[in-house]
N, C-alpha and C positions, 0 to 999 in steps of 0.2 A: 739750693736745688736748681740744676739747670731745669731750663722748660723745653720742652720739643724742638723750637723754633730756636732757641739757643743751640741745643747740642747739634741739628743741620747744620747750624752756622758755624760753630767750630768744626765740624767736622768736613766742611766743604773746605775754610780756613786752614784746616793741616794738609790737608790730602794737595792740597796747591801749592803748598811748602817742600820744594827737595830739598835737597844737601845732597852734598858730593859723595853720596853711597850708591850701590848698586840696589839694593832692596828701595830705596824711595824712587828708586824709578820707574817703579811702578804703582807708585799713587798717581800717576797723570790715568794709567788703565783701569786703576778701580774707579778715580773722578769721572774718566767717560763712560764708566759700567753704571754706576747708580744714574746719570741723566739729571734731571731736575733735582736742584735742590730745594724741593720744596713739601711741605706737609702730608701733601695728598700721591706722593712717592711711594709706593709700596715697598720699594728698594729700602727705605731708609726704616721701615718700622721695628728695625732690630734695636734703633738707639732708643727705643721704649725701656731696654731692658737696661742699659748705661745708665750710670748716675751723676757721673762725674768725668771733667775733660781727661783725668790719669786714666778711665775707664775706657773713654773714646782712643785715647792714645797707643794704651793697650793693644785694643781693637787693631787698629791700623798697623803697629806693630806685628804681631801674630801675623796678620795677612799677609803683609807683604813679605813674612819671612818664611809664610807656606809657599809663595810662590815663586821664590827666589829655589826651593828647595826641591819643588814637582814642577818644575815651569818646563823642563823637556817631558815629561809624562803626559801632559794633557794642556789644554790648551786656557791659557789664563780664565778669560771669561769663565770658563768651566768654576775653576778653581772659583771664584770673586761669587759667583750664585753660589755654590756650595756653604761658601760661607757666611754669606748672609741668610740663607736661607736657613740653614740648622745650625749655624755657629762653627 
């Protein structure tokens, strides 16, 4: 079982990670949207509900292929709270 301070750490760990696609390039906008990788981040209390790094993976998958998908509709930021906020 990861522990809180685990799954920040991979999850700051992925989100710094591209590859040569167009949906990871916007993990550099969600990395600068959550800010501090750190505990007391209210951005980050969604990785309460993750269990596991396929879960955080997940995660970062989804997002950045909602925003690859609405990213002329409205403006990322929008998108990236949306998603942490209510999933």
């Amino acid at each position: 079982m990861l522990s809180f301070r685990d799954k920040i750490n991979y999850l700051g760990e992925q989100l710094d990670t591209i590859h040569d696609n167009y949906a990871d390039s916007f993990k550099t906008d969600i990395f600068l949207f959550i800010g501090d990788f750190d505990t007391s981040n209210s951005n980050l209390l969604f990785l309460k509900n993750l269990s596991s790094k396929i879960e955080i993976n997940n995660w970062i998958n989804k997002l950045t292929s909602r925003i690859v998908m609405r990213e002329n509709e409205t403006e990322i930021n929008n998108l990236i709270f949306d998603y942490i906020e209510f999933g």
